[in-house]
C-alpha positions in Angstrom: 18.2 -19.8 0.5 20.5 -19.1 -2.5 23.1 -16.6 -2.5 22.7 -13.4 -4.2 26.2 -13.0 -4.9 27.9 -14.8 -7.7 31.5 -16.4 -6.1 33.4 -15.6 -9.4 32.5 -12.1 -9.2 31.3 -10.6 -6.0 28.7 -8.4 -7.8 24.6 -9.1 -6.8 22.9 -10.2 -9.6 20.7 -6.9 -10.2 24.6 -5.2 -10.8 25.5 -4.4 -14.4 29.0 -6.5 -14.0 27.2 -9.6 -12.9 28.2 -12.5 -14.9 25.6 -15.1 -14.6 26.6 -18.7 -14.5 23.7 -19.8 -16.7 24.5 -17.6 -20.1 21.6 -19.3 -21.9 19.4 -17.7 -19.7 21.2 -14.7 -19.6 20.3 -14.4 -23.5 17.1 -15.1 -23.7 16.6 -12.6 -20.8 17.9 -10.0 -22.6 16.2 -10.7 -26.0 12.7 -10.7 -23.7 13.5 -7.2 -22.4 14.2 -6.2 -26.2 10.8 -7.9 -27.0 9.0 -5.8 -24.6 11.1 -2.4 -24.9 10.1 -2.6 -28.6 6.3 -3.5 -27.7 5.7 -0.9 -25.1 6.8 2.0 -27.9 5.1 0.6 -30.3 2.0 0.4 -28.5 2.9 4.5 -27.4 3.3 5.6 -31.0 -0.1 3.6 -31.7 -1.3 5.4 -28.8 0.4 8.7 -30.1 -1.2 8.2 -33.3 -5.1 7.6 -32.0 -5.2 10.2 -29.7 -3.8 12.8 -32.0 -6.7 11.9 -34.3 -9.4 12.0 -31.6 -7.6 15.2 -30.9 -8.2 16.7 -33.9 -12.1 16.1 -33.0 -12.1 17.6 -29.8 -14.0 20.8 -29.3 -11.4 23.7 -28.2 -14.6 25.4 -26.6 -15.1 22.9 -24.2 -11.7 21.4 -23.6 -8.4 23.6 -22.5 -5.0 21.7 -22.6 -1.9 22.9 -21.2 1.5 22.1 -23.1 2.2 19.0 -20.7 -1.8 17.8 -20.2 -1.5 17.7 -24.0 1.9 15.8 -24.0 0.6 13.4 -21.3 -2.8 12.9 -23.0 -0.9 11.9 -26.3 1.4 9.3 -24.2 -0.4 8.1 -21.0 -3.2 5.6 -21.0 -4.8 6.6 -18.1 -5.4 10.3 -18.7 -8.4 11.7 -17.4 -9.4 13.9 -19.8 -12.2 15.1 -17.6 -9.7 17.6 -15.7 -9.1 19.7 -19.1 -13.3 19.8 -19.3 -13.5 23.7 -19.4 -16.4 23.3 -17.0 -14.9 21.0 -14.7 -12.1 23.7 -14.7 -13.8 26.5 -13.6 -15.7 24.8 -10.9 -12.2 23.5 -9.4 -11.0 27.0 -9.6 -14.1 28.1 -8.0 -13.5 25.6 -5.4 -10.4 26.5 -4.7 -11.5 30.5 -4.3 -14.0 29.2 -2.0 -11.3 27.3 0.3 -8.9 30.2 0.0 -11.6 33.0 1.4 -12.3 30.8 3.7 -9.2 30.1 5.0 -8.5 33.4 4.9 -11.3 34.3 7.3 -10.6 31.9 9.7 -6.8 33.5 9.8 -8.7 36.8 10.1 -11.1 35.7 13.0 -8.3 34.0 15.0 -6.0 37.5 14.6 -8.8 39.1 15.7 -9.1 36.8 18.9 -5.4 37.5 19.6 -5.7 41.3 19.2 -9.0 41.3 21.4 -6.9 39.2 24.2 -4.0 41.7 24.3 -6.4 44.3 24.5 -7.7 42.8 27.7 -4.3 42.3 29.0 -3.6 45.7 28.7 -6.8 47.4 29.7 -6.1 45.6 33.2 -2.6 45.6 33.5 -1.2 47.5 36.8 2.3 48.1 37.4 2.0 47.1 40.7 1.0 43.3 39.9 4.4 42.9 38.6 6.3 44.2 41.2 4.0 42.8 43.8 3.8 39.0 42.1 6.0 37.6 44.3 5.8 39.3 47.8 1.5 39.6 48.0 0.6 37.4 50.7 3.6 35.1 50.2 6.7 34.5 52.4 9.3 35.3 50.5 11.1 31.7 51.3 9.9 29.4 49.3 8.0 26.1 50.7 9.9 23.9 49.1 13.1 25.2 50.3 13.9 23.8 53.8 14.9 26.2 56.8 18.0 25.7 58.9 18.8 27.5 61.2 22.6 27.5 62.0 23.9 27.7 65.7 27.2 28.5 66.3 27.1 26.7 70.0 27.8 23.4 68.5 
């Protein structure tokens, strides 16, 4: 296994002060990251440039874009331009009403339970049970405490 640490400089070689031994390769590495920096934004601005002419097709009655769908639609490959369908919209949002309402009623129903519970409780509390927990057919020593009695003839 090779080292990832250069001896003359102590730096890993994905460090920006790495000085490679091989500066050939160092070069042409360099020139193939320019290659493909300059590639990928030209294939953006192409991309920039098609979909702002689709754009100008698009129906604004059936399509709603938001500042950053528009700027991601202009930019990203992969949009799905189904989520700014106006009718896709609205059924999410009805979705989402749906989810919230219920949600809501199960937060209802289970405050409900908890309110119906302390009811209970109090409807049958009695003083007494509190003061008479401990002492109602119990001795009041404990069974897991052990009993000694201490004689003073010893």
């Amino acid at each position: 296994m090779t080292s990832l640490v250069n001896k003359r400089t102590l730096y890993p070689q994905w460090h920006k002060k790495y000085i490679s031994p091989n500066k050939e390769f160092g070069k042409k590495f360099r020139i193939f990251q320019k290659e493909k920096l300059e590639i990928d934004k030209l294939d953006r601005e192409n991309l920039r440039k098609k979909r702002f002419e689709e754009y100008s097709s698009i129906d604004d009655k059936l399509y709603y874009f938001t500042w950053e769908d528009f700027q991601n639609y202009l930019t990203v490959k992969d949009f799905n331009i189904e989520k700014c369908f106006i009718p896709n919209i609205i059924k999410k949002e009805k979705q989402e009403e749906k989810d919230r309402l219920e949600q809501d009623e199960r937060e209802r129903i289970k405050q409900e339970m908890d309110e119906m519970i302390y009811l209970e409780y109090l409807r049958n509390y009695n003083e007494n049970d509190y003061i008479n927990y401990f002492y109602e057919d119990e001795p009041f020593v404990s069974d897991s405490e052990e009993y000694h009695n201490y004689d003073n003839n010893l």
